[in-house]
C-alpha positions in Angstrom: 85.0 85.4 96.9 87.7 87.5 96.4 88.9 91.1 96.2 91.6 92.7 94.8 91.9 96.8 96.1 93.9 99.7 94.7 95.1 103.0 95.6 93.3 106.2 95.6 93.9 109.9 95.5 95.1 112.0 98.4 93.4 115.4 99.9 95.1 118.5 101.5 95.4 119.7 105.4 94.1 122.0 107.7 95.2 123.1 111.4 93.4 123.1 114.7 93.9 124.2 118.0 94.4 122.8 121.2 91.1 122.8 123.7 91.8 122.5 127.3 89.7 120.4 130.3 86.9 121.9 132.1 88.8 123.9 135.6 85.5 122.3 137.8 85.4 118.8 137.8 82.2 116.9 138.3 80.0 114.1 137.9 79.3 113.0 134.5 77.3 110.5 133.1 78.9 108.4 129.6 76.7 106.3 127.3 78.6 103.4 125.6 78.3 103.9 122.3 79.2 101.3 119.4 82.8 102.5 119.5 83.6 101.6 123.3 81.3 98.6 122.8 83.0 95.5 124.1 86.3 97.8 125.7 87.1 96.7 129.7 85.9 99.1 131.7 89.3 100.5 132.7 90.5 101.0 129.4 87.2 103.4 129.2 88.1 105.0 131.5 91.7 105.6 131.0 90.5 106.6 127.9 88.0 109.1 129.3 90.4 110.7 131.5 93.3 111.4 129.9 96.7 112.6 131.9 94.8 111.2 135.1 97.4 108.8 137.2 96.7 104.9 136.6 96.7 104.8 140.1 94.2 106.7 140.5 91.5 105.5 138.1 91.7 101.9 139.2 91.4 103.5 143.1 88.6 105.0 142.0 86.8 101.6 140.5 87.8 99.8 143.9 86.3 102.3 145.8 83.0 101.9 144.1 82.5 105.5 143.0 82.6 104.2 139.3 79.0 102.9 138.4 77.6 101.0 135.1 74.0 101.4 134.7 73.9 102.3 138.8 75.7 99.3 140.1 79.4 98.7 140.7 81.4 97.4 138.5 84.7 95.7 138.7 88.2 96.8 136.2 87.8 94.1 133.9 83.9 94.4 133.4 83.0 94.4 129.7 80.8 97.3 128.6 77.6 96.9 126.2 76.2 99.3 123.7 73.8 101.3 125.8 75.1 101.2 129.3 75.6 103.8 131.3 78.5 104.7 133.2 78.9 107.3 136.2 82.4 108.7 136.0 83.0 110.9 139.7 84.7 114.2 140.0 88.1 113.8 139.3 90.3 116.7 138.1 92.1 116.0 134.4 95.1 117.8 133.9 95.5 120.8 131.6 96.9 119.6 128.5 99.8 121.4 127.2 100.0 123.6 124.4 101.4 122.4 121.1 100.7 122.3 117.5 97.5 120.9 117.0 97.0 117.8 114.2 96.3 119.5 111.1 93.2 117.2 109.3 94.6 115.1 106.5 93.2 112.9 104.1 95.8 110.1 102.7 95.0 107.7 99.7 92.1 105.2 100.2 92.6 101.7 99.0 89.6 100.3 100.4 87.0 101.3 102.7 83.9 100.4 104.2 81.6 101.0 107.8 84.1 98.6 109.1 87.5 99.5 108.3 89.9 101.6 106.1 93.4 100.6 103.9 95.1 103.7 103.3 98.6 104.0 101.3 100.2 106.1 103.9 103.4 107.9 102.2 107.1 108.0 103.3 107.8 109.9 106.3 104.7 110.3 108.1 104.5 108.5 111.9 101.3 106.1 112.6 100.8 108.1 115.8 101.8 110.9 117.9 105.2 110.1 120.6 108.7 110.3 121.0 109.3 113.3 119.7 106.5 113.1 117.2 103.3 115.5 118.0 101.0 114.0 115.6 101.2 111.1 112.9 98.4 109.4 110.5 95.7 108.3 113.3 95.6 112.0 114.9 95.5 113.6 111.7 92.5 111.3 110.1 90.3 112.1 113.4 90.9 115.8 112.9 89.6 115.5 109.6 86.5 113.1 110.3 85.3 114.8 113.4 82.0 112.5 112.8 83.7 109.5 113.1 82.9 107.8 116.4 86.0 105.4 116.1 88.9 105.0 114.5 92.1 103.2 115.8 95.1 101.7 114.7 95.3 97.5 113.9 98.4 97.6 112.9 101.4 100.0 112.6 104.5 100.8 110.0 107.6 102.5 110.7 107.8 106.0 109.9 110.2 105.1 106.7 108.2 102.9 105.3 105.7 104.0 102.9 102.4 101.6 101.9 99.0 99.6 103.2 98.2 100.6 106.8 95.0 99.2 108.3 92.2 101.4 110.4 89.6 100.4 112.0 86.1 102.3 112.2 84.8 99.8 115.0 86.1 98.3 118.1 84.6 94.6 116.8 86.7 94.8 113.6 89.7 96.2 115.7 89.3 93.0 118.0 89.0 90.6 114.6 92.1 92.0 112.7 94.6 91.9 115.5 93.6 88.6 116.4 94.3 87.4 112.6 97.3 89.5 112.9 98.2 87.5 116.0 97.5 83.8 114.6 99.1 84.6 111.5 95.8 84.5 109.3 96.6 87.8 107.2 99.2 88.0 104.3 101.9 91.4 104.3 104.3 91.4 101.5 106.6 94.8 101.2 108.9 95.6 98.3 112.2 96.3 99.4 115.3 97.7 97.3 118.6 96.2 98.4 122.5 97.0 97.7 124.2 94.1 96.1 123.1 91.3 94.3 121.1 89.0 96.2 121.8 85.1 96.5 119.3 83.4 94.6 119.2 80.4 97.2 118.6 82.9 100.0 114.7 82.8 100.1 113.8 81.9 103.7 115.4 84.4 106.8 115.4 82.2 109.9 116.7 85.0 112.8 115.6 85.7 116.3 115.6 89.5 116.8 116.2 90.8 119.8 114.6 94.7 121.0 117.1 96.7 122.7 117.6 100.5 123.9 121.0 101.4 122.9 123.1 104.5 124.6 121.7 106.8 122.3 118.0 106.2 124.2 116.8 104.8 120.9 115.3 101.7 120.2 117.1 99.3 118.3 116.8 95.6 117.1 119.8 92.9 116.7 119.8 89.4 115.5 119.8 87.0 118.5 119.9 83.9 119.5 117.3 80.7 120.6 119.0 80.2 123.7 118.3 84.3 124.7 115.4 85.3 126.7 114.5 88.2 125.0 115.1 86.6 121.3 111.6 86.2 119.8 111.4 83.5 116.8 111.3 85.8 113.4 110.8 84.1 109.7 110.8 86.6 106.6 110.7 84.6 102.9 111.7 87.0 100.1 111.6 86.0 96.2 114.0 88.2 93.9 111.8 90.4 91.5 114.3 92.3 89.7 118.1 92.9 89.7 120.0 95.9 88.3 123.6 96.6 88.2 123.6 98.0 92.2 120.6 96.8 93.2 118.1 94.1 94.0 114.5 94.6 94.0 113.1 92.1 96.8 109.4 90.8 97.5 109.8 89.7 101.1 106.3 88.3 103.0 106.9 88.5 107.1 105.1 85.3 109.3 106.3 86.9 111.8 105.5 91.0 112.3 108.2 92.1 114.8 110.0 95.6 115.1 112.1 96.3 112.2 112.2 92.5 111.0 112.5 93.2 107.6 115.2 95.7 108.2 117.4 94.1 110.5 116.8 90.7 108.4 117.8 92.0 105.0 121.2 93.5 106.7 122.3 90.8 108.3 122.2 89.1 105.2 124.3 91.8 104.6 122.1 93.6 102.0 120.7 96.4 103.8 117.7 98.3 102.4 118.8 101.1 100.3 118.3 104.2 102.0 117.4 102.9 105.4 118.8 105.9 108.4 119.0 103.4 110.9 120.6 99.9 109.9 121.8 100.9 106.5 124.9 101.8 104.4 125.4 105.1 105.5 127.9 106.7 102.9 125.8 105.3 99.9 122.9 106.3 101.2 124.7 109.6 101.6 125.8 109.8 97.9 122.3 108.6 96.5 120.8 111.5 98.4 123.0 113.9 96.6 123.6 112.3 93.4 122.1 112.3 89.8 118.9 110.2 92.0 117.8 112.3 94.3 117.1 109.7 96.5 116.4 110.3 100.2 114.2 107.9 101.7 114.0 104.3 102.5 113.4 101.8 99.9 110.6 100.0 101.9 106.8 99.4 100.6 104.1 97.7 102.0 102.6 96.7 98.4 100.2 93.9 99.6 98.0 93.0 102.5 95.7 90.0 102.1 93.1 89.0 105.0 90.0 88.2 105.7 86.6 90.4 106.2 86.2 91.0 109.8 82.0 91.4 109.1 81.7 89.3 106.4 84.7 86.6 106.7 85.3 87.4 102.4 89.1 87.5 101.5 90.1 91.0 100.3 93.4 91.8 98.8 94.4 95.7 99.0 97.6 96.6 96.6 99.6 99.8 96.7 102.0 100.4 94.1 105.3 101.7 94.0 105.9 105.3 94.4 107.1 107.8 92.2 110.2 108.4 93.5 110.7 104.8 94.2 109.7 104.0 90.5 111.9 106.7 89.2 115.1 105.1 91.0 114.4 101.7 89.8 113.6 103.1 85.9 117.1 105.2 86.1 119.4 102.1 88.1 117.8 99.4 85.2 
């Protein structure tokens, strides 16, 4: 059997603040709960005590002082629903101050006690980091305090607006990423291009290559086989629409590395429209200003095909265009 999923509506934030770690460390005692069911035992942990040096938590296993149900346990152990596990005194930094998540609801495409597919908008981060405090998997705990797991499968650029997959517990984690690994799940994104594109062009062949350029960012660059670093990358994109500047793209990634679809579509030398980081700078500029309005990057996950990771059923979530996005392609038609 199979589903198809659409979007739903979106609710507004609130704010938190910060809480700090206990000044007196001491012994305590963790039940495994269906959350950190199947996690290694040093991922727990690390988990568990936050800010605490690597180092330090696996000298801690080695030394024996961590204990599952009263025995020692070794890094790698695997830990079961029920089991109990002695964590010793060890002293977890203060965390800094900063602005807390605020709790934020996005739109729900599909959801169940398993996962969630949410259509996350435009310029929002996944998660927290460089630079970010907070992004869509911080700001979903803050506002489902009762929710004893929820973690990122996969993750979309902070441009990119569209299906993003959550999973509610660890087994489904494990079962997506694993079909996201051997291929088994279908992404397709809608992506709005300069130029016409050449009808022949359907299947984007390139190694991509991950680099940190002297600006400290991260960047991505067509490669080559013969490069180490160059990992094999195959996009196949189908023309939907074509206006008088533009062409509306389907493109469905085998392969999910960083940026594919951007750095593919601009080597082909049609760069997504509105795209800060590999695109056409000056007409991005004057789109931004224009009659358009335009400021963002032309870039949608729209479809996102896999299988069930309970029940094994093939479910199809759809997101569609949005407004704004809409509004350029009614206006450049």
């Amino acid at each position: 059997m199979k589903r198809i999923i659409g979007a739903g509506p979106e609710a507004p934030a609130t704010g938190e603040t910060a809480v700090k770690a206990p000044d007196k460390p001491a012994v305590r005692r963790v039940f495994v709960d269906e959350g950190s069911a199947g996690q290694r035992l040093d991922n727990f942990l690390l988990r568990e005590l936050k800010g605490v040096p690597k180092t330090h938590v696996y000298r801690v296993i080695r030394a024996g002082e961590v204990r599952v149900n009263k025995g020692r346990a070794q890094a790698d152990t695997r830990l079961e629903i029920g089991d109990e596990v002695r964590i010793p005194p060890v002293r977890v930094p203060e965390r800094m101050q900063a602005p807390a998540a605020p709790a934020r609801e996005f739109p729900v495409v599909f959801e169940d006690e398993h996962l969630l597919v949410i259509d996350k908008p435009a310029g929002v981060a996944v998660h927290g980091g460089s630079g970010v405090s907070y992004g869509v998997i911080e700001a979903l705990r803050r506002a489902r305090p009762t929710a004893k797991f929820l973690e990122l499968v996969h993750r979309l650029d902070k441009e990119t607006s569209g299906l993003l997959m959550i999973a509610k517990k660890r087994s489904a984690l494990v079962n997506l990423q694993d079909q996201l690994r051997d291929r088994e799940t279908g992404k397709t994104y809608a992506a709005l291009v300069w130029g016409d594109w050449p009808a022949k062009l359907k299947v984007i062949d390139v190694p991509l290559v991950k680099f940190v350029g002297s600006d400290g960012e991260r960047w991505v660059r067509p490669g080559k086989e013969s490069e180490e670093d160059a990992k094999r990358s195959i996009s196949l994109v189908k023309v939907v629409q074509r206006t008088k500047d533009f062409s509306l793209l389907d493109v469905t990634i085998k392969t999910g590395r960083t940026h594919q679809i951007r750095v593919h579509l601009q080597q082909a030398g049609h760069a997504i429209v509105g795209d800060p980081k590999y695109g056409d700078f000056e007409r991005n500029r004057e789109l931004a200003r224009g009659a358009h309005k335009f400021d963002r990057m032309f870039l949608h996950a729209r479809r996102l095909t896999f299988q069930h990771p309970a029940t094994g059923e093939t479910v199809t979530c759809e997101a569609a265009l949005p407004a704004d996005c809409l509004g350029l392609l009614g206006a450049a038609a």
